[in-house]
C-alpha positions in Angstrom: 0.0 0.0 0.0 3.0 2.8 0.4 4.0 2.4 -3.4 0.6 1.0 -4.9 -2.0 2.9 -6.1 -4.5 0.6 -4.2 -8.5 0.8 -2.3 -8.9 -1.0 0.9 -13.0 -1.8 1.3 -14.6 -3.2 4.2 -16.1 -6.6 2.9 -17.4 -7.8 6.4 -21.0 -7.8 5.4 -20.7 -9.7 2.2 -18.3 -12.9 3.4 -19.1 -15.8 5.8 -15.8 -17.7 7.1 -16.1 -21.3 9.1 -12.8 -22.5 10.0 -11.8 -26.2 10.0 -9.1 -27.3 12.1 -7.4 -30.4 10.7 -8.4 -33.0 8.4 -9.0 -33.6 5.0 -11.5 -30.6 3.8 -14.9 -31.5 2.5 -16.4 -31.7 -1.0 -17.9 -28.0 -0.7 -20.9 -26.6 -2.7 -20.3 -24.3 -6.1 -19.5 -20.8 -5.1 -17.3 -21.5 -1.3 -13.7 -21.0 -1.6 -11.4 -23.2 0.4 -7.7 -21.5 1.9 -5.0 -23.5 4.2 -4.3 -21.6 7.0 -3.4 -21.9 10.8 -5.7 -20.2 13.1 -5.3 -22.3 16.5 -2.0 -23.5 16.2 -2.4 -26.4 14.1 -3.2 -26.5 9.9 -6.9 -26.0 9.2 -9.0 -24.8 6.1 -10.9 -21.7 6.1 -14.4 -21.7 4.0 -15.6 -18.8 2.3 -19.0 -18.1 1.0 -21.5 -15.4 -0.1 -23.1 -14.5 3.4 -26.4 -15.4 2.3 -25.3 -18.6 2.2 -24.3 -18.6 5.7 -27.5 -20.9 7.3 -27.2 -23.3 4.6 -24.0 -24.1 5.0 -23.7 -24.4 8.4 -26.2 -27.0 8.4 -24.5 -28.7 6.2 -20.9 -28.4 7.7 -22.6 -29.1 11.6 -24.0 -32.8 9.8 -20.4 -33.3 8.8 -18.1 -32.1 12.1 -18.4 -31.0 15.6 -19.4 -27.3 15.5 -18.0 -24.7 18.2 -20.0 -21.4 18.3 -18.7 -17.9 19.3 -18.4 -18.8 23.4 -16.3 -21.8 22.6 -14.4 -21.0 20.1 -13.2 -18.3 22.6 -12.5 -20.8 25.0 -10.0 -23.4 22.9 -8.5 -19.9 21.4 -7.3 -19.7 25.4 -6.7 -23.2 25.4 -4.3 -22.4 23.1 -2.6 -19.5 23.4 -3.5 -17.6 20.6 -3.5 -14.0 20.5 -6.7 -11.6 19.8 -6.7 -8.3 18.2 -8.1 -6.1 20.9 -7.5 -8.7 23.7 -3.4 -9.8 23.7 -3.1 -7.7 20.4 -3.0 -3.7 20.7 -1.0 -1.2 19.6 1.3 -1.3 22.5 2.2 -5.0 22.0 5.4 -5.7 19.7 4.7 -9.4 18.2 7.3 -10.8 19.6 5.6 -10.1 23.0 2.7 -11.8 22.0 4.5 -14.9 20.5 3.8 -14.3 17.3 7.7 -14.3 16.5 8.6 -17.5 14.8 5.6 -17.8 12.8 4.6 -14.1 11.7 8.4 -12.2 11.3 10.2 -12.4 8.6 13.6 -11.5 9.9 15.3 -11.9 6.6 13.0 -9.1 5.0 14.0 -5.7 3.9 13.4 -2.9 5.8 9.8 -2.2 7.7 8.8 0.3 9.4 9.7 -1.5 13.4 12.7 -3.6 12.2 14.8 -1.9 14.6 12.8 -3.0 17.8 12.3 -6.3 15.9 16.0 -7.1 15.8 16.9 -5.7 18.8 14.9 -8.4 20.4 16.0 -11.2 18.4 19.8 -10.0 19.2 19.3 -10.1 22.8 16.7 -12.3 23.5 15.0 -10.6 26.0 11.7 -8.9 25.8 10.0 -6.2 28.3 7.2 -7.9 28.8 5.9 -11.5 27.9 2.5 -13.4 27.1 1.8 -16.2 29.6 -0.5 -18.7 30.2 -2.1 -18.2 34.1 -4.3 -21.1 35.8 -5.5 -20.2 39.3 -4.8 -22.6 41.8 -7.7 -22.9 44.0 -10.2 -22.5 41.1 -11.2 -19.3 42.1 -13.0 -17.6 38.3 -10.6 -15.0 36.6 -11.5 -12.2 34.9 -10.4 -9.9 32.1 -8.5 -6.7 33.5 -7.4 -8.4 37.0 -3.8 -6.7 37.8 -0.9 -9.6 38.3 1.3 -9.0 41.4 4.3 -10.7 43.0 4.3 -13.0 45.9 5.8 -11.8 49.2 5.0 -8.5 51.6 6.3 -6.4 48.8 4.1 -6.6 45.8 4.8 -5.2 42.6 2.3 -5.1 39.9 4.2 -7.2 37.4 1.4 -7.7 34.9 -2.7 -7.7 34.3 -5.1 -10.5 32.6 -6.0 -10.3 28.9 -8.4 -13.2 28.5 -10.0 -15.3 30.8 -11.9 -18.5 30.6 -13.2 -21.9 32.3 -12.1 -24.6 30.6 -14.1 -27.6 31.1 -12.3 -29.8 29.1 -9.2 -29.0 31.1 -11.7 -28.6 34.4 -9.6 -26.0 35.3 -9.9 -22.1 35.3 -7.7 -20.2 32.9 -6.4 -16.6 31.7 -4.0 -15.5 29.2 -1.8 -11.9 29.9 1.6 -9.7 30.3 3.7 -10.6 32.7 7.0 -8.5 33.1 10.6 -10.0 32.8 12.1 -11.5 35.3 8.8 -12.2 36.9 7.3 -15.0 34.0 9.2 -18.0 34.5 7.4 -21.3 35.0 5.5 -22.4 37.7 6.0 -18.9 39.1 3.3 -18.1 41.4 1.3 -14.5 41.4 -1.7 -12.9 43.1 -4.6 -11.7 40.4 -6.6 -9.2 41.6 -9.5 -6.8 40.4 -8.3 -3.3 40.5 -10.2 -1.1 43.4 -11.6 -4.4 44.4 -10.9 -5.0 48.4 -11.3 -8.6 47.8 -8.5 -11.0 48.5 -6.4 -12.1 45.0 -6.6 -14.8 43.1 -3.3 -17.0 43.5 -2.5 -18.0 39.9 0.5 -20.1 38.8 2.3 -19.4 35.3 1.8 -22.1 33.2 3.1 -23.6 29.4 1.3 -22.6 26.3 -1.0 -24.0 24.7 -2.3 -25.4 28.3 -2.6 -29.0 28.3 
């Protein structure tokens, strides 16, 4: 878009887009486009189609595969780690932050506008601020916004909650957010709590991504 003489148009309206993750994609009716793409981590299809069409083929699709709607769809995007725009993904989050390094930088590219920051981080391998994985150990519900803070009589606020879900499959309650260096190792243990709230935190324990 810098040197092309090009339109951008919002097309929200006009396209429906069910996502299938893994397998072998399905015969699909005249007029639905099929792309490869990863969404959740692992290869899926993406299916395009007129939005009219939109009932119609997700009857069809739901008679063929297990269908997740909007709530949990959320909930196995936390499962997994992934990143939303709005939620992990803002204009204050470098991708590298995020974990979006290995698999959306090219770090062999020319130069883009960020490519200083970009390598910089690559070079020393360190980042300000990191997205974790967070599952409260007494089960206690998290919520978006809570504030992360160290252990100990001296708490710092070391990082806040982007996501939060209960996973059932997992039977477990679960959050994704920032946690600052030095502070989201492993295992490490911090208190969640909901900012002006006088209620007691939510011990949560940092935890691998995707959570399993």
């Amino acid at each position: 878009m810098i040197a092309d003489d090009v339109q951008v148009a919002d097309e929200s309206d006009r396209f429906s887009i069910f996502h299938l993750l893994g397998g072998a994609p399905p015969p699909l009716p005249n007029g639905c486009q099929l792309r490869s793409t990863i969404r959740f981590g692992e290869p899926g299809y993406d299916i395009w189609a007129e939005a009219t069409r939109r009932k119609d083929l997700l009857r069809e699709l739901s008679g063929q595969f297990k269908f997740y709607d909007t709530d949990r769809a959320e909930v196995f995007r936390i499962e997994r780690g992934i990143p939303r725009w709005g939620r992990e993904l803002t204009e204050e989050i470098i991708p590298v932050e995020a974990n979006l390094g290995d698999r959306t930088i090219d770090y062999e590219k020319g130069c883009y506008i960020g490519q200083e920051v970009i390598s910089r981080m690559k070079m020393s391998g360190q980042t300000n601020k990191q997205l974790c994985g967070f599952v409260a150990v007494k089960g206690s519900p998290l919520t978006l916004g809570m504030k992360l803070f160290s252990m100990g009589e001296e708490k710092k606020e070391v990082g806040w909650v982007t996501s939060a879900a209960r996973s059932e499959r997992l039977g477990k309650e679960i959050a994704l957010g920032f946690v600052k260096r030095g502070f989201n190792r492993f295992k490490t243990q911090l208190d969640a709590m909901i900012p002006g709230s006088c209620a007691a935190g939510v011990p949560v324990e940092i935890a691998d991504l995707p959570f399993n």
